[in-house]
N, C-alpha and C positions, 0 to 999 in steps of 0.2 A: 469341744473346748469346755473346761468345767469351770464351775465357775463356785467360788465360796465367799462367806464375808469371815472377816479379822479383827477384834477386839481387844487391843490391848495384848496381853501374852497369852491367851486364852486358846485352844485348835478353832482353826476356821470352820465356821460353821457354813451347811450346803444351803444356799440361797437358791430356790428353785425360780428359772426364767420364765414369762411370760406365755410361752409358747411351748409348755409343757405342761400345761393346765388341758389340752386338748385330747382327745383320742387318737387321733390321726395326725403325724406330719411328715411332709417330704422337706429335705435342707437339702441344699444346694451351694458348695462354697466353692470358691474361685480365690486365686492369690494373683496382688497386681505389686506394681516398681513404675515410679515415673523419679526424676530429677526435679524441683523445682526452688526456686528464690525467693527466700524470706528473710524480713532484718529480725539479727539478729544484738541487741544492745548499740542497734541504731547504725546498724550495718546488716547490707545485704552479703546473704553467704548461701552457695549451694549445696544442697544437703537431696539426700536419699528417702523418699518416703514408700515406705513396705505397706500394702495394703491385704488383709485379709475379710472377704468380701463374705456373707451367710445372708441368704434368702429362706426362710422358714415358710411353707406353705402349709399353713394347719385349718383344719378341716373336721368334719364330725359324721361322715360317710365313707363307705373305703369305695375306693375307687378300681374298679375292676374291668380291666380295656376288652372290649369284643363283649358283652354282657350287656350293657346298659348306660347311659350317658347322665354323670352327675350334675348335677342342676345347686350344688348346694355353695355356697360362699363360700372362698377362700380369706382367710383372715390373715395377711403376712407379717412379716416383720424379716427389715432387710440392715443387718447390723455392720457394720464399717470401720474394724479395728483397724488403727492406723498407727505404725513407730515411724517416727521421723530420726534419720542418721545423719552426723556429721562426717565429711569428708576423713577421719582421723578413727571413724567406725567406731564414734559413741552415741549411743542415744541419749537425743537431750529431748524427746519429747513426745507422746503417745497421747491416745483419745479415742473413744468408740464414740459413734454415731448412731441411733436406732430409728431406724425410720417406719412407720407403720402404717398399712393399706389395706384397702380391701380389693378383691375382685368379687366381679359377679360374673353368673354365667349369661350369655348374651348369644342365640341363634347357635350354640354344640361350641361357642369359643368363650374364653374366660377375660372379661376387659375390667378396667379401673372403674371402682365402686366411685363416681363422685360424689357422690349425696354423704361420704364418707373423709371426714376431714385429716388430711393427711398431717398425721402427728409425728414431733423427729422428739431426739432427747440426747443431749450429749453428756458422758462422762469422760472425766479428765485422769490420768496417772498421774502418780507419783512425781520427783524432779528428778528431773539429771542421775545424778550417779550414781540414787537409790535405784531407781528405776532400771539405770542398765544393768546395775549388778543382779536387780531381779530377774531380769528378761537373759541376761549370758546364763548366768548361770543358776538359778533356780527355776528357770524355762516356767518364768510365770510372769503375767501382767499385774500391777497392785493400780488400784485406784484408790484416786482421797477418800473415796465415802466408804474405804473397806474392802471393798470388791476384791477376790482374788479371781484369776484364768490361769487356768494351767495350757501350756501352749505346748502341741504336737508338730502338726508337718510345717505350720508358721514357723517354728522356729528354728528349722534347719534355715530356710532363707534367710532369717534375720543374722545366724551365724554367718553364712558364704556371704552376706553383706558387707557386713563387718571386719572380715578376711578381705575382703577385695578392698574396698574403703581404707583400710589401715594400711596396706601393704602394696598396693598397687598407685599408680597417676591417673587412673578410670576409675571413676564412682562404677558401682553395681549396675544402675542404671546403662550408663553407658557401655557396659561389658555384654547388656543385652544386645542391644541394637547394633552393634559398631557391624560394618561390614567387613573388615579385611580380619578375618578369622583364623587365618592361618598366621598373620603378623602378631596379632596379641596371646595365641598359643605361644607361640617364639619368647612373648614378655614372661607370659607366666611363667615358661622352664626356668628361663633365668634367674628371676625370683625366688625359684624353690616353692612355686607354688602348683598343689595338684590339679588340674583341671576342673578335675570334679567337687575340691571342696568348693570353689565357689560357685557351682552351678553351671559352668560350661560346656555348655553340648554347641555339636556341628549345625551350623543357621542360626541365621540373626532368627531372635525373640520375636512370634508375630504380634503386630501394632495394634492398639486397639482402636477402632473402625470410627471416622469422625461421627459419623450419626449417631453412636453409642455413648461418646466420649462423657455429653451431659448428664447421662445418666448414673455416670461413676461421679461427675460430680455432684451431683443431686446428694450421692450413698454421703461423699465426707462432709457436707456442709450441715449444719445444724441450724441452720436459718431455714423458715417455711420459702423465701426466697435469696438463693445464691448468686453470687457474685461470680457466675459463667464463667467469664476471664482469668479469673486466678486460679484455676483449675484445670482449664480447658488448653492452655498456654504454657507446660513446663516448657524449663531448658529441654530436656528428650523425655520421651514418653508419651504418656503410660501406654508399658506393654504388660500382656500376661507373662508370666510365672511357669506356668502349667499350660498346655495345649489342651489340656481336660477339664472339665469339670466335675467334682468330687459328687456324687451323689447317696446319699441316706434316704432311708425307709424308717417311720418311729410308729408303735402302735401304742397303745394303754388297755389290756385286756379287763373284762368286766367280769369276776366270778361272786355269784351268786348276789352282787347289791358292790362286791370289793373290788375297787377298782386300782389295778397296779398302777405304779408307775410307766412312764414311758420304757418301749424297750427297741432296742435295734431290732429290724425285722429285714432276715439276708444278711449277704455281704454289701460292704462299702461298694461303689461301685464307678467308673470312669466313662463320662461320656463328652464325645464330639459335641458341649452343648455349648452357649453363649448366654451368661444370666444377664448380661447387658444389654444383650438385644432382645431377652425372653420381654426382658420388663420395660425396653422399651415398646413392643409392641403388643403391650398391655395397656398402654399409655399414660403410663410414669413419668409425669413430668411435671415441675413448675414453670409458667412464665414469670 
């Protein structure tokens, strides 16, 4: 996801992230959907919230498996883009969460740095129908302080969201989960809608796992201590998105004193992982 700031009529200029000041980083991104109730002008109304989850794991040794065991800090930062949709498949409201950690190594395992103050930061977008028309259609996030993201495999979901929400009687969420899968195939034809633009594949969405659940909300809350319950409790949800988890390799090569920038190292890559239960048993967690 890139990210640049915006000035007036000015080209956005590249805002480099925290976690590319580093030599070494592994990212780890995860997409989530839950449903939940919030008022809205003093009414409660169900809405859609799209979650794009990034675990940064930067470091300043390369880590080489079978060879020798690193002892050295993990410095993270667990970022938590979040569009909130209305039933009608508009976004009325967006927000990142940056959460930041440390681990240490502990006996060949890697656990929560405590002596390490767990720092959050939130940024807010744009309103309403600035913001959707950014996010439909110029496949970008804008925040008030300037910030631009340019949004990739996020925003094919925020479209089939949107597609489902607008045109369907099931929010996105619930097209996850619902079990009688062959009855709401049945709805989509009728509708004129492809299967696939909104993300429908055969089996309900799997759920994500109560022991976990705190830990995503830990990601959206921008308090050092969260309000569990408002999070923990949609109408349905939170499921994954994805059955995989995306994985990244970044290095910063050093020639002669010059040191590049970061750079992709391999392919992008898909694994069986869970980053909500990596960091829960890390032990990520507020009481």
């Amino acid at each position: 996801m890139g990210i640049s700031i915006s000035l007036g009529d000015y080209e956005p200029e590249k805002v480099p992230e925290p976690w590319e000041e580093y030599q070494y980083r592994d990212l780890y991104r995860a997409y989530y959907t839950q449903s939940i109730s919030i008022k809205i002008n003093g009414l409660f109304h169900c809405i859609t919230v799209l979650t794009s989850l990034e675990l940064n794991k930067c470091y300043t040794d390369p880590v080489e498996k079978g060879e020798y065991l690193s002892t050295t800090a993990r410095n993270c930062y667990l970022s938590a883009l979040s569009i909130y949709m209305d039933n009608k498949g508009r976004i009325i409201k967006g927000e990142k969460v940056l959460t930041q950690f440390k681990l240490k190594s502990n006996n060949g395992e890697y656990i929560l740095d405590s002596s390490f103050k767990v720092r959050k930061q939130m940024e807010l977008c744009v309103d309403k129908k600035e913001l959707h028309n950014h996010v439909i259609k110029n496949k970008q996030i804008t925040f008030r302080n300037g910030r631009i993201y340019s949004l990739k495999k996020f925003h094919e979901y925020i479209i089939q969201a949107s597609i489902c929400n607008r045109r369907t009687d099931v929010n996105y969420t619930n097209l996850k989960v619902t079990g009688n899968r062959d009855e709401l195939n049945k709805k989509l034809n009728l509708l004129g809608i492809a299967a696939s633009s909104v993300g429908f594949l055969p089996g309900k969405a799997p759920i994500i796992a109560d022991t976990t659940i705190k830990i995503l909300a830990l990601a959206l809350s921008a308090e050092p201590k969260f309000n569990l319950a408002e999070y923990t409790f949609p109408i349905n949800g939170p499921v994954y998105l994805d059955n995989k988890t995306v994985i990244q390799n970044y290095k910063r090569e050093n020639y002669n004193g010059h040191i590049s920038s970061q750079q992709l190292q391999g392919r992008p890559r898909e694994e069986n992982r869970d980053i909500l239960e990596e960091l829960e048993e890390v032990g990520l967690n507020i009481k």
